[in-house]
FIVOLO-326980 format. One record per residue (C-alpha): residue in three letters; x, y, z. Coordinates in nm, 4 decimals. Layout:
N
<pt res="ALA" X="X" Y="Y" Z="Z"/>
...
***
This chain:
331
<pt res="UNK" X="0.0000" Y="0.0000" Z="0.0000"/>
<pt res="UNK" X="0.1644" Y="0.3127" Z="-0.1316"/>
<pt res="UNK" X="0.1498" Y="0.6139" Z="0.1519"/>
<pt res="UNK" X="-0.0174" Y="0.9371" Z="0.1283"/>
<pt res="UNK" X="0.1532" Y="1.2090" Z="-0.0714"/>
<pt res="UNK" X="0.2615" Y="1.4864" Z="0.1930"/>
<pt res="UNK" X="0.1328" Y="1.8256" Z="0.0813"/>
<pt res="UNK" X="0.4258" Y="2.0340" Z="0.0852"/>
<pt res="UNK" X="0.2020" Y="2.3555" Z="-0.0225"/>
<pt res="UNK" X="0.2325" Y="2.6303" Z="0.2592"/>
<pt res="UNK" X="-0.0981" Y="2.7364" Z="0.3659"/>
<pt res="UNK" X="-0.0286" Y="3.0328" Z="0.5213"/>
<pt res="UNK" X="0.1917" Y="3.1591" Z="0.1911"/>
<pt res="UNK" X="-0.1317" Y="3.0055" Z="-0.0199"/>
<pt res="UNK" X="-0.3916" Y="3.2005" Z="0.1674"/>
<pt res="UNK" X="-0.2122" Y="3.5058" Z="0.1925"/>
<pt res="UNK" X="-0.1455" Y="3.4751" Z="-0.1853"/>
<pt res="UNK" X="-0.4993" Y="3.3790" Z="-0.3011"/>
<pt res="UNK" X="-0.7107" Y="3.6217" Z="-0.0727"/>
<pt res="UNK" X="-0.4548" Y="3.9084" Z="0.0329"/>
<pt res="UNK" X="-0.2912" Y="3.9821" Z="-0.2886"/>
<pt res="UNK" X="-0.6428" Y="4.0215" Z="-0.4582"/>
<pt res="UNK" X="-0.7229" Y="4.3356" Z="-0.2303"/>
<pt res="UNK" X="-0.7460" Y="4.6900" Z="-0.3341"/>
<pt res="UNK" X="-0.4594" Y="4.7812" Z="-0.0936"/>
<pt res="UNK" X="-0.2003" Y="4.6066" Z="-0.2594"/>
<pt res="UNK" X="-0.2647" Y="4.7933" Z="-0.6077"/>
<pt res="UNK" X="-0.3142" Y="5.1544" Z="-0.4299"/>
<pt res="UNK" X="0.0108" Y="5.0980" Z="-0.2449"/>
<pt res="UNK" X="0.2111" Y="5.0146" Z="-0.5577"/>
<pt res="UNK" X="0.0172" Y="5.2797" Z="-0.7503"/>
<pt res="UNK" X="0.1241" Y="5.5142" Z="-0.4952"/>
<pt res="UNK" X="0.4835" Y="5.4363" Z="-0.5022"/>
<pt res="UNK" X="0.5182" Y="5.4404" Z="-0.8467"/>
<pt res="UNK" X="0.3811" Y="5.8025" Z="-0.8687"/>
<pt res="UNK" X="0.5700" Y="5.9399" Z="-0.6111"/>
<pt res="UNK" X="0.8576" Y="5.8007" Z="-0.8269"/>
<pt res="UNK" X="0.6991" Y="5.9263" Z="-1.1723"/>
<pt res="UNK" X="0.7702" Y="6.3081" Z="-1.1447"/>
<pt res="UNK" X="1.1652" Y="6.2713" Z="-1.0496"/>
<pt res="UNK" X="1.1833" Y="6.0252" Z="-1.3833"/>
<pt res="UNK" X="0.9951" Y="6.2911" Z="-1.5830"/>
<pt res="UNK" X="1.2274" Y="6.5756" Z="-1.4617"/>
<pt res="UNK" X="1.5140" Y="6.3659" Z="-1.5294"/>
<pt res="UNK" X="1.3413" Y="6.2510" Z="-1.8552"/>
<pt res="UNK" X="1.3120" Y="6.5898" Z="-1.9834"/>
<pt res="UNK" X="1.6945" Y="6.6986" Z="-1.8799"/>
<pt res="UNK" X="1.8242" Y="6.4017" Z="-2.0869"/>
<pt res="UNK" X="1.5954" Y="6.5351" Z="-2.4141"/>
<pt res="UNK" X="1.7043" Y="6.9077" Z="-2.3494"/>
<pt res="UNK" X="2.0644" Y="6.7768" Z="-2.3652"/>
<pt res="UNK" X="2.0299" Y="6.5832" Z="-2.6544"/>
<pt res="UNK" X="1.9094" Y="6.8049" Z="-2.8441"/>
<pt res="UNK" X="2.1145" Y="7.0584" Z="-2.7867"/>
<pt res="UNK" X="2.4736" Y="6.8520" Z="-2.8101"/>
<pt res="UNK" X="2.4321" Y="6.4907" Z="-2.7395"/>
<pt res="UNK" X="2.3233" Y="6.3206" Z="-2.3850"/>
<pt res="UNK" X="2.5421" Y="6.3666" Z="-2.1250"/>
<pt res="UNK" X="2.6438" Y="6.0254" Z="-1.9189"/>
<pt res="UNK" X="2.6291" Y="6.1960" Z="-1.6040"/>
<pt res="UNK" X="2.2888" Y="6.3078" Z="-1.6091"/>
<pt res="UNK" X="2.2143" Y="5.9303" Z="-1.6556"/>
<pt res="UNK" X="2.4393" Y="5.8312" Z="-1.3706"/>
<pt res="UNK" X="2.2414" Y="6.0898" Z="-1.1787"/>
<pt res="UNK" X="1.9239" Y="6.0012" Z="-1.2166"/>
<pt res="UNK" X="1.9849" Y="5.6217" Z="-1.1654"/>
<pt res="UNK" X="2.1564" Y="5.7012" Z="-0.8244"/>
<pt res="UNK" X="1.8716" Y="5.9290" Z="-0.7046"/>
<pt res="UNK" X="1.5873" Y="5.6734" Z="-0.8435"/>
<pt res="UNK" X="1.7679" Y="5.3769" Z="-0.6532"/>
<pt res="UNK" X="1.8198" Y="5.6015" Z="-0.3479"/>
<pt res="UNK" X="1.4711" Y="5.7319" Z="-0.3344"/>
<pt res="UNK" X="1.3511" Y="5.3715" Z="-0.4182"/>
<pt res="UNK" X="1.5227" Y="5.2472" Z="-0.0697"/>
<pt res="UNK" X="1.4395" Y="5.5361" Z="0.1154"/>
<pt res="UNK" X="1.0576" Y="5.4392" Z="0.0153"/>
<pt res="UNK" X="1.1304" Y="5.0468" Z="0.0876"/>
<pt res="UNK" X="1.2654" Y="5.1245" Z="0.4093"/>
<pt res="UNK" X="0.9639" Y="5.3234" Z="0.5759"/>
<pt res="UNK" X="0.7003" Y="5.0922" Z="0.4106"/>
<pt res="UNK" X="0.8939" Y="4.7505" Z="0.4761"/>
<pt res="UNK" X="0.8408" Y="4.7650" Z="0.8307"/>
<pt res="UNK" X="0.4875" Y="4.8918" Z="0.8404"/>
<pt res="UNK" X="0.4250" Y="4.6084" Z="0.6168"/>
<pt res="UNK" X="0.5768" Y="4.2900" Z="0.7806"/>
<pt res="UNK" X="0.5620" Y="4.3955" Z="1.1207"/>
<pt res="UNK" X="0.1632" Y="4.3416" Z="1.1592"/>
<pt res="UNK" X="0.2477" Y="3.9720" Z="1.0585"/>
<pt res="UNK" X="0.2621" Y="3.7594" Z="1.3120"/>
<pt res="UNK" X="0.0888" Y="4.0284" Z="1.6118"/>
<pt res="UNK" X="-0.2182" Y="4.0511" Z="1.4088"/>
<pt res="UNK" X="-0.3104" Y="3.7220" Z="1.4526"/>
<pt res="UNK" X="-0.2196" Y="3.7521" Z="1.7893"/>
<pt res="UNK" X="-0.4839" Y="4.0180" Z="1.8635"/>
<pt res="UNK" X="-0.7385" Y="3.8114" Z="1.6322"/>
<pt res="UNK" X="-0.6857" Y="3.5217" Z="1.8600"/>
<pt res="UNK" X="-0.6118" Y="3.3070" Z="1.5268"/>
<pt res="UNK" X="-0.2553" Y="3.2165" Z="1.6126"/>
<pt res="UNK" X="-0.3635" Y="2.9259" Z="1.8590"/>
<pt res="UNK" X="-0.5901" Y="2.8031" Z="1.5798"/>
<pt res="UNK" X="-0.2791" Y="2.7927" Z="1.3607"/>
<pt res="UNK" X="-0.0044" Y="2.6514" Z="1.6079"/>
<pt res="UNK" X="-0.3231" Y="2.3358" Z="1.6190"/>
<pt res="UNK" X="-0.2517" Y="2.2636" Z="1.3255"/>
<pt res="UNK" X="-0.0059" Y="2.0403" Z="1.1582"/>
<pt res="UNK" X="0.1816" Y="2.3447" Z="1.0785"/>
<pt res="UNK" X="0.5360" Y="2.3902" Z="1.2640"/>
<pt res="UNK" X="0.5503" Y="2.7044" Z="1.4089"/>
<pt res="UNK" X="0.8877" Y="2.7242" Z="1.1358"/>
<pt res="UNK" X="0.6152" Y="2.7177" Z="0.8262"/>
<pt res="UNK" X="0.4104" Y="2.9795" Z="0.9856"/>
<pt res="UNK" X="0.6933" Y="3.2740" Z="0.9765"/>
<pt res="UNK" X="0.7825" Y="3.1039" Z="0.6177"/>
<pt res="UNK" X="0.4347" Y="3.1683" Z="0.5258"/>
<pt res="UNK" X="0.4159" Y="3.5460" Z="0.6618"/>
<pt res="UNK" X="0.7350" Y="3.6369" Z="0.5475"/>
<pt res="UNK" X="0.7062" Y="3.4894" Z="0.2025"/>
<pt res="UNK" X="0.4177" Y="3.6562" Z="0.1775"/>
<pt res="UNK" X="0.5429" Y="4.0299" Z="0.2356"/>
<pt res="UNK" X="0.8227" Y="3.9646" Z="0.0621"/>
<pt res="UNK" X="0.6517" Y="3.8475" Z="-0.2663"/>
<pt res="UNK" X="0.4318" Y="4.2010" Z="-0.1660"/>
<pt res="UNK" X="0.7595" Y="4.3717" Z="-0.2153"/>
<pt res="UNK" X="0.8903" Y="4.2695" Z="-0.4520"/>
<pt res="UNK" X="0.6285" Y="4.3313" Z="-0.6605"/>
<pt res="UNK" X="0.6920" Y="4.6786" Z="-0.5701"/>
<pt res="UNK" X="1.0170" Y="4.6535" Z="-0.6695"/>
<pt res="UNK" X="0.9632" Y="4.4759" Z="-1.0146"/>
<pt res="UNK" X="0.7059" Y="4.7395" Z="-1.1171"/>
<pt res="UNK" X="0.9479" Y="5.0134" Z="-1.0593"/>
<pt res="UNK" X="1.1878" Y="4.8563" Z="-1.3134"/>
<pt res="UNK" X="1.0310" Y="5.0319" Z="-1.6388"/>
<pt res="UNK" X="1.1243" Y="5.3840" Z="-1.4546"/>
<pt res="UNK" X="1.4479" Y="5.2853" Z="-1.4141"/>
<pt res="UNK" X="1.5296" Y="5.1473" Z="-1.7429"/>
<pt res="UNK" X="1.4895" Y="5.4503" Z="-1.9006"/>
<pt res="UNK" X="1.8791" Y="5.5055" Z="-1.8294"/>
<pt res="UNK" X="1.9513" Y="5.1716" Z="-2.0061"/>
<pt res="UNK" X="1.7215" Y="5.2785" Z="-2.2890"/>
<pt res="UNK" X="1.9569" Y="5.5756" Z="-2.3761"/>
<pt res="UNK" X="2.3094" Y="5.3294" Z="-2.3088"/>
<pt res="UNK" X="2.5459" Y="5.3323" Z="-2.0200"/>
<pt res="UNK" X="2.4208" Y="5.0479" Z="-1.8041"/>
<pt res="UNK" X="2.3380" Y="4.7091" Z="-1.9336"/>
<pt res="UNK" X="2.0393" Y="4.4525" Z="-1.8928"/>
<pt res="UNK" X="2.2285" Y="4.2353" Z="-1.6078"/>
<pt res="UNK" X="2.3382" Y="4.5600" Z="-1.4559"/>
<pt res="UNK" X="2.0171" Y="4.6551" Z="-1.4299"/>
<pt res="UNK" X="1.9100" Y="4.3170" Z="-1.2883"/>
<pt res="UNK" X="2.1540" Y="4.3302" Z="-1.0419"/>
<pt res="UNK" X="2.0410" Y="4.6511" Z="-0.8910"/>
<pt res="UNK" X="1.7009" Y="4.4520" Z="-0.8801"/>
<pt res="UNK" X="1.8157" Y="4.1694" Z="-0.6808"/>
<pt res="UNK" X="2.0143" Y="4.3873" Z="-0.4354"/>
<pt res="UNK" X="1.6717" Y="4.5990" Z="-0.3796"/>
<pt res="UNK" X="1.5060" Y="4.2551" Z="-0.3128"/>
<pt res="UNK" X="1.8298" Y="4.1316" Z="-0.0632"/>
<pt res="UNK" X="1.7631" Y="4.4804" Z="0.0977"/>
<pt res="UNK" X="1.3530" Y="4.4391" Z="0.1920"/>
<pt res="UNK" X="1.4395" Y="4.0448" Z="0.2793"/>
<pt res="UNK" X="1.6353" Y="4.1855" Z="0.5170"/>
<pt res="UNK" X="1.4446" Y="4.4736" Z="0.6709"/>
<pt res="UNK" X="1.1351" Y="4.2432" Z="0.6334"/>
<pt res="UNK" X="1.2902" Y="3.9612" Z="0.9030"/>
<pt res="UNK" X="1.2739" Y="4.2012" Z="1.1401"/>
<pt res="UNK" X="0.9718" Y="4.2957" Z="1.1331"/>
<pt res="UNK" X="0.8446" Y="3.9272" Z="1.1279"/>
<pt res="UNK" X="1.0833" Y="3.9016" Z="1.4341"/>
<pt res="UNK" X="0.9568" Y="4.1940" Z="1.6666"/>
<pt res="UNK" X="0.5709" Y="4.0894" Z="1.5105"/>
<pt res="UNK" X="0.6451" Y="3.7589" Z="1.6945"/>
<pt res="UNK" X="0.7975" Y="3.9445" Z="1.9798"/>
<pt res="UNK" X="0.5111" Y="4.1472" Z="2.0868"/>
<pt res="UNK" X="0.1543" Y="4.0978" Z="2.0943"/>
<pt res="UNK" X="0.0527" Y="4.4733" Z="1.9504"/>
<pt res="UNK" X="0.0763" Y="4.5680" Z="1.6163"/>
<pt res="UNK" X="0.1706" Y="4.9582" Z="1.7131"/>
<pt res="UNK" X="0.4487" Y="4.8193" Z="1.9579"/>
<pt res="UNK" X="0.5500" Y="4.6138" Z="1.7257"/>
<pt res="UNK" X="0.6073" Y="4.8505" Z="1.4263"/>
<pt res="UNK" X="0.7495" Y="5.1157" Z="1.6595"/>
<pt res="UNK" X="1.0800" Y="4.8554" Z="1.7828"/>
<pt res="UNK" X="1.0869" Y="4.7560" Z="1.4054"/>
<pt res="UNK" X="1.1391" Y="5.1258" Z="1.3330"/>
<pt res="UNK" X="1.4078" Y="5.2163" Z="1.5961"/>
<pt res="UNK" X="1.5873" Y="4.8741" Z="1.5714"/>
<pt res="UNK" X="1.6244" Y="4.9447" Z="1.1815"/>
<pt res="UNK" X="1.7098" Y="5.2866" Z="1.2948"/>
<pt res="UNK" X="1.9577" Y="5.2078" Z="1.5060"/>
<pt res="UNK" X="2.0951" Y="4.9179" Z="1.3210"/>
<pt res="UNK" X="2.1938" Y="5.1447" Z="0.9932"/>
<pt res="UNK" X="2.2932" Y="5.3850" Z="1.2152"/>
<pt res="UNK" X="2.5952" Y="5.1897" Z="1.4046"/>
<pt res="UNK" X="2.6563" Y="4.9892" Z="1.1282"/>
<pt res="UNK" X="2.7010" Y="5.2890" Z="0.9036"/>
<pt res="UNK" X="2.9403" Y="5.4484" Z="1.2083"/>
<pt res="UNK" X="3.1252" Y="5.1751" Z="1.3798"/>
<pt res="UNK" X="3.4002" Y="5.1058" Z="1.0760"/>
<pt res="UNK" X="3.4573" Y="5.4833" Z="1.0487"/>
<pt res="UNK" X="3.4844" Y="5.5793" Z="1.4043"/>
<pt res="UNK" X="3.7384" Y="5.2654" Z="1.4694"/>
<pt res="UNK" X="3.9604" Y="5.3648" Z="1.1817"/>
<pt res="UNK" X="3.9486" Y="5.7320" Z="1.3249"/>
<pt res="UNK" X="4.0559" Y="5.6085" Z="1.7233"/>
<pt res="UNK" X="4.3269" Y="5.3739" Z="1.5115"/>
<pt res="UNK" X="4.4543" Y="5.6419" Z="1.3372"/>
<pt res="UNK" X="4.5207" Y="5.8666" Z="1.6556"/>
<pt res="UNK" X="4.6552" Y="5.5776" Z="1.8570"/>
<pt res="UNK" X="4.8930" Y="5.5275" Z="1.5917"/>
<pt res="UNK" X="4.9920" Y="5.8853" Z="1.5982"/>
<pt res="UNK" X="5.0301" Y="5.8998" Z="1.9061"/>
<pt res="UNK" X="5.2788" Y="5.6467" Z="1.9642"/>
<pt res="UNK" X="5.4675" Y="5.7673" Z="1.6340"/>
<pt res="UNK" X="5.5173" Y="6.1098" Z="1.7967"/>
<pt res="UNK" X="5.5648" Y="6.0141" Z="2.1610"/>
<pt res="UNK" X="5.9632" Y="5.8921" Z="2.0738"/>
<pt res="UNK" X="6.0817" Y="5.9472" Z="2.4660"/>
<pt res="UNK" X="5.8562" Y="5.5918" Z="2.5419"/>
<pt res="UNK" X="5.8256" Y="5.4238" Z="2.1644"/>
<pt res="UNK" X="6.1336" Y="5.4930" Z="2.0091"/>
<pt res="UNK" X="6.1006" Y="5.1952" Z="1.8503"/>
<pt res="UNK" X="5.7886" Y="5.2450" Z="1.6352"/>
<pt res="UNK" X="5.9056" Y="5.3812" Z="1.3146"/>
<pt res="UNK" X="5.5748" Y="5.3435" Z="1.0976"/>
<pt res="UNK" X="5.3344" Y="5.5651" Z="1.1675"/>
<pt res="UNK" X="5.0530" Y="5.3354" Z="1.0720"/>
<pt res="UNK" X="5.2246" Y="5.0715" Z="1.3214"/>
<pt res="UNK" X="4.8284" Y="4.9504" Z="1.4120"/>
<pt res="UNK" X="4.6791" Y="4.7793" Z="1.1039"/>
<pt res="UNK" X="4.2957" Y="4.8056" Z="1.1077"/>
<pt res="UNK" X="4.2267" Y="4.8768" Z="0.7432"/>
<pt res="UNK" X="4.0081" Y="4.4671" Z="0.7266"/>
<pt res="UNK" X="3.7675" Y="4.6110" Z="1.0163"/>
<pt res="UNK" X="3.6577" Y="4.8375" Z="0.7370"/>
<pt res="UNK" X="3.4945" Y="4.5411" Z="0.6067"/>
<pt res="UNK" X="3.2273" Y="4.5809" Z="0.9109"/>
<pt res="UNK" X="3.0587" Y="4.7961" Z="0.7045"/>
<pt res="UNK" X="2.9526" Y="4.5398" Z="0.4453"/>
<pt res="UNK" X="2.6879" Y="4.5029" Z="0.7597"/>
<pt res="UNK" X="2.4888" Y="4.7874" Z="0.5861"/>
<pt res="UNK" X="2.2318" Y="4.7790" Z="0.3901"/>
<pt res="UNK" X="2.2782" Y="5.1057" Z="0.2406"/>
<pt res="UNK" X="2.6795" Y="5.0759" Z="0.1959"/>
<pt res="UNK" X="2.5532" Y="4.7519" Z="-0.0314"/>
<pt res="UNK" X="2.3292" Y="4.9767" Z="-0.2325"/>
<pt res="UNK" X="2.6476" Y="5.2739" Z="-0.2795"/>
<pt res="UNK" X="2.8586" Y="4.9691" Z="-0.3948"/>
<pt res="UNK" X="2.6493" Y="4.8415" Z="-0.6245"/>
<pt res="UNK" X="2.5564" Y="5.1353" Z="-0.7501"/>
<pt res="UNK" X="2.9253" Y="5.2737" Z="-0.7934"/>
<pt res="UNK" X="2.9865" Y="4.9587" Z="-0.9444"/>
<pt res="UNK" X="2.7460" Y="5.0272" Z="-1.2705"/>
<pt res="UNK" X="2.8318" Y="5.3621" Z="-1.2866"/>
<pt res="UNK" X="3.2139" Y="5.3103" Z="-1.2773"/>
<pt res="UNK" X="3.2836" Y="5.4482" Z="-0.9558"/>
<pt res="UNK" X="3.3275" Y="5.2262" Z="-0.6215"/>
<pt res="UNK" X="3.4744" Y="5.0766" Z="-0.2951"/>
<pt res="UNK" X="3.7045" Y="4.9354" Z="-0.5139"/>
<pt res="UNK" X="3.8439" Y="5.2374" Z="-0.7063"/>
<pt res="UNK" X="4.1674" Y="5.4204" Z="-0.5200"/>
<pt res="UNK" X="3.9503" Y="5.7514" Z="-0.5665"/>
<pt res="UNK" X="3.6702" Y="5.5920" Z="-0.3645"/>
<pt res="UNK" X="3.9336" Y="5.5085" Z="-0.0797"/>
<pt res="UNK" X="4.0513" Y="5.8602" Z="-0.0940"/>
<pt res="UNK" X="3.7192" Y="5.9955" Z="-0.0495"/>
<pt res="UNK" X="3.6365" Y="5.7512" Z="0.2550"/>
<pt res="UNK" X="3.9824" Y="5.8786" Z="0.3986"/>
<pt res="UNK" X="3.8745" Y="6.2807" Z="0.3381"/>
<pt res="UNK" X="3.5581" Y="6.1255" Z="0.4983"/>
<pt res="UNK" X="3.7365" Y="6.0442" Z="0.8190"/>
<pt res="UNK" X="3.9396" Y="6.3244" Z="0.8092"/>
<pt res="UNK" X="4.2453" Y="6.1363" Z="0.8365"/>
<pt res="UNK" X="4.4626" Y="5.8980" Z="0.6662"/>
<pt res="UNK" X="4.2773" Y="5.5479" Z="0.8155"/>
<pt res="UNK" X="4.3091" Y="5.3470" Z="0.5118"/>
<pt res="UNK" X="4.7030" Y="5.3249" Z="0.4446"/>
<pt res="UNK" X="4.6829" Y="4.9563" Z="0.3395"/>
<pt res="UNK" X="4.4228" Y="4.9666" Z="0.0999"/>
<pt res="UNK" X="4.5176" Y="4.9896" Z="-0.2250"/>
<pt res="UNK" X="4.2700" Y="4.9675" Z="-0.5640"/>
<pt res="UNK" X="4.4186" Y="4.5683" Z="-0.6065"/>
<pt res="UNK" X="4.2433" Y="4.4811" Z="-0.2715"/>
<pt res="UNK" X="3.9779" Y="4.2137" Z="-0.3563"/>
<pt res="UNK" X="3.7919" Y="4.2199" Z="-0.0437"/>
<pt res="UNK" X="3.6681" Y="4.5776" Z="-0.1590"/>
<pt res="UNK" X="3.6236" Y="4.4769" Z="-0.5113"/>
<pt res="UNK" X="3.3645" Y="4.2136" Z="-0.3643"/>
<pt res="UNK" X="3.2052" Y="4.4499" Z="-0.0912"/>
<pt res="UNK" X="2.8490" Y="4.3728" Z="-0.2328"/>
<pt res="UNK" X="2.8333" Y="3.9750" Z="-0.2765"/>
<pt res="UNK" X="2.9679" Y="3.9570" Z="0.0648"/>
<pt res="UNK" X="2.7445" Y="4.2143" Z="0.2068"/>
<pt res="UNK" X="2.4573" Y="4.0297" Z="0.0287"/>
<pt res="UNK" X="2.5399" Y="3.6692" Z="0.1413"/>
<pt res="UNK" X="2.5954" Y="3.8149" Z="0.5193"/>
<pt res="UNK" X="2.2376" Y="3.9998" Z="0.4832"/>
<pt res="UNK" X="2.0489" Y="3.6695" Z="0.3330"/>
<pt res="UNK" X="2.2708" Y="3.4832" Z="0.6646"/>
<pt res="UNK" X="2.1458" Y="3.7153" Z="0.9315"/>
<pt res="UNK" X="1.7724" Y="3.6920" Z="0.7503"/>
<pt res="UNK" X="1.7613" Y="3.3328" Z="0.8136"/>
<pt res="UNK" X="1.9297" Y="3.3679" Z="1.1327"/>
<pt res="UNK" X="1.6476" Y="3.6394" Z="1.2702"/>
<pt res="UNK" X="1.3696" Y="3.3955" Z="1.0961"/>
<pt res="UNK" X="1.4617" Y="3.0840" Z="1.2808"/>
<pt res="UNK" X="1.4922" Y="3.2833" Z="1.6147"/>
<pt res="UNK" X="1.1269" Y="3.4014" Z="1.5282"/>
<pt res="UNK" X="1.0186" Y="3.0739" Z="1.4634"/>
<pt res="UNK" X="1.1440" Y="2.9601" Z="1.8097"/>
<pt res="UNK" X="1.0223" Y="3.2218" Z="1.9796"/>
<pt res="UNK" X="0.6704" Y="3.1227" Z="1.8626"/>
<pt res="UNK" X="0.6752" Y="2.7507" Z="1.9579"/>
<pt res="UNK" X="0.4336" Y="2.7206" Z="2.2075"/>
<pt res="UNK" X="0.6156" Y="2.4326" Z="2.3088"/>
<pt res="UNK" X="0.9394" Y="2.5579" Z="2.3849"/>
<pt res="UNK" X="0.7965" Y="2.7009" Z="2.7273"/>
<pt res="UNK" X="0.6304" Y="2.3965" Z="2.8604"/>
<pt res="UNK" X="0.9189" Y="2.1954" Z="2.8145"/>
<pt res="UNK" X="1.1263" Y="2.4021" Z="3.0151"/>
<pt res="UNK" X="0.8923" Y="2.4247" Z="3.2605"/>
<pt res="UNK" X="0.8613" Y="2.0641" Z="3.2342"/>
<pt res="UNK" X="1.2242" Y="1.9744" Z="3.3166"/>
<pt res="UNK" X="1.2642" Y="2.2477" Z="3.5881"/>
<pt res="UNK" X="0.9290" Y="2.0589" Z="3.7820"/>
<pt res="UNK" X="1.1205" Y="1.7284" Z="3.7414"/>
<pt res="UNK" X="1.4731" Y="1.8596" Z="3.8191"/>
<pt res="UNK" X="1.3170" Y="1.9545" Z="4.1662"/>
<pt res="UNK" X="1.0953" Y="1.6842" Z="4.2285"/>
<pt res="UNK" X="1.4225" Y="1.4217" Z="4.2245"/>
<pt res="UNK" X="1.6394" Y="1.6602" Z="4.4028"/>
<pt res="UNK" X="1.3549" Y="1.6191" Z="4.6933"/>
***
């Protein structure tokens, strides 16, 4: 007797996919996006026809308006992303319809699976319907096809990873408002150190090295003045999402991490000379967005399991269980 097929369909990505993505809200939201978007492409549109005509386009005015389309793009992603994912798991909390689900034969692991495949097929449908605005650059030359995908799948990296945090702070809490809020200030926060940390380390690394180059009465002996090599903890800023999106960006316009310039401009950035190592051969910059990407999709999975665990209704009981029979033999 042959067994039972196992349905490996995911109800909760099937229901959210055949009743949620058929509401009006969905189609406003992207309508919305796409026409706060609209007017910068026009004005852009209309500054690449003015130059034409008058001499021939100018690859510049491309570059620009690909870097503020993909900038404005994130900026848009990363206030609606949270609002989006973080009502997840806390709304069916507050519905009472999570028990009914955690009944089921469903592992509390397929549940976050379901909600967060669901937001993120939401987004990037949001993304993908952007694309025609911002092909307009390769329709005039200077950035290919697969360029132009690649910006696309570092947008989608980008929302997966914004989006696991809201799953995980929607599993957290039991309020949707609560919920978004620590979303908010965690992304917040995150970018924010992230963004900070490699800079300000390179900066105290810097003036301990000068410092012990210029104190010769107690280290004679120090004759380089960048005795301290920190240059690889620049690397902790592959951590941000929006260093991934400069990269990539630099990289199909010609102009990255990679390039000596770029390195030049971080070190003006810091105000000091932090990156004596790092020369345009270093490969670890030249790959600054695969590895930022494969870290990102890492963490995602990372913050999805935790979620997962944290909902297991399970989990508690068992530990209670043990501690109950840890004391009864001890007596």
């Amino acid at each position: 007797m042959s067994k039972p097929k196992k349905n490996k369909t995911n109800a909760v990505l099937y229901k959210e996919m055949t009743i949620d993505m058929k509401r009006p809200k969905i189609m406003i939201i992207m309508l919305l996006i796409n026409m706060f978007l609209a007017p910068i492409s026009l004005c852009f549109f209309l500054g690449i026809m003015i130059s034409s005509v008058e001499a021939s386009c100018s690859y510049r005015v491309l570059a620009w308006y690909l870097i503020a389309m993909v900038f404005v793009e994130a900026t848009l992603l990363l206030f609606l992303t949270p609002a989006i994912t973080a009502g997840s798991i806390s709304l069916e909390k507050e519905r009472q319809t999570l028990d009914v689900l955690l009944t089921t034969r469903m592992t509390p692991w397929e549940i976050i699976k379901g909600k967060y495949g669901s937001d993120f097929i939401f987004l990037a449908l949001m993304v993908i319907s952007t694309f025609p605005l911002l092909a307009i650059v390769f329709i005039y030359g200077g950035i290919s096809f697969f360029q132009l995908l690649y910006i696309g799948v570092v947008l989608l990296v980008f929302i997966g990873f914004i989006s696991c945090f809201g799953i995980f702070f929607s599993a957290l809490t039991k309020n949707t408002i609560v919920s978004v809020i620590l979303t908010y200030l965690f992304v917040m926060i995150y970018f924010s150190v992230t963004f900070s940390t490699p800079f300000v380390i390179q900066s105290v690394i810097a003036m301990i090295n000068e410092t012990l180059y210029y104190d010769k009465n107690a280290f004679a002996w120090i004759t380089d003045p960048h005795f301290i090599n920190g240059d690889f903890l620049m690397l902790l800023g592959t951590f941000n999402p929006i260093l991934m999106i400069y990269d990539v960006l630099g990289n199909t316009i010609g102009y990255n991490f990679g390039d000596y310039a770029s390195i030049k401009g971080m070190i003006s950035l810091c105000g000091t000379d932090v990156l004596p190592h790092f020369t345009e051969n270093n490969i670890l910059m030249k790959l600054w967005t695969p590895i930022s990407m494969i870290e990102m999709v890492l963490i995602s999975l990372g913050v999805l399991r935790l979620s997962a665990a944290i909902l297991n209704p399970v989990k508690g009981k068992v530990k209670e269980r043990k501690k109950n029979v840890s004391v009864a033999q001890q007596q």
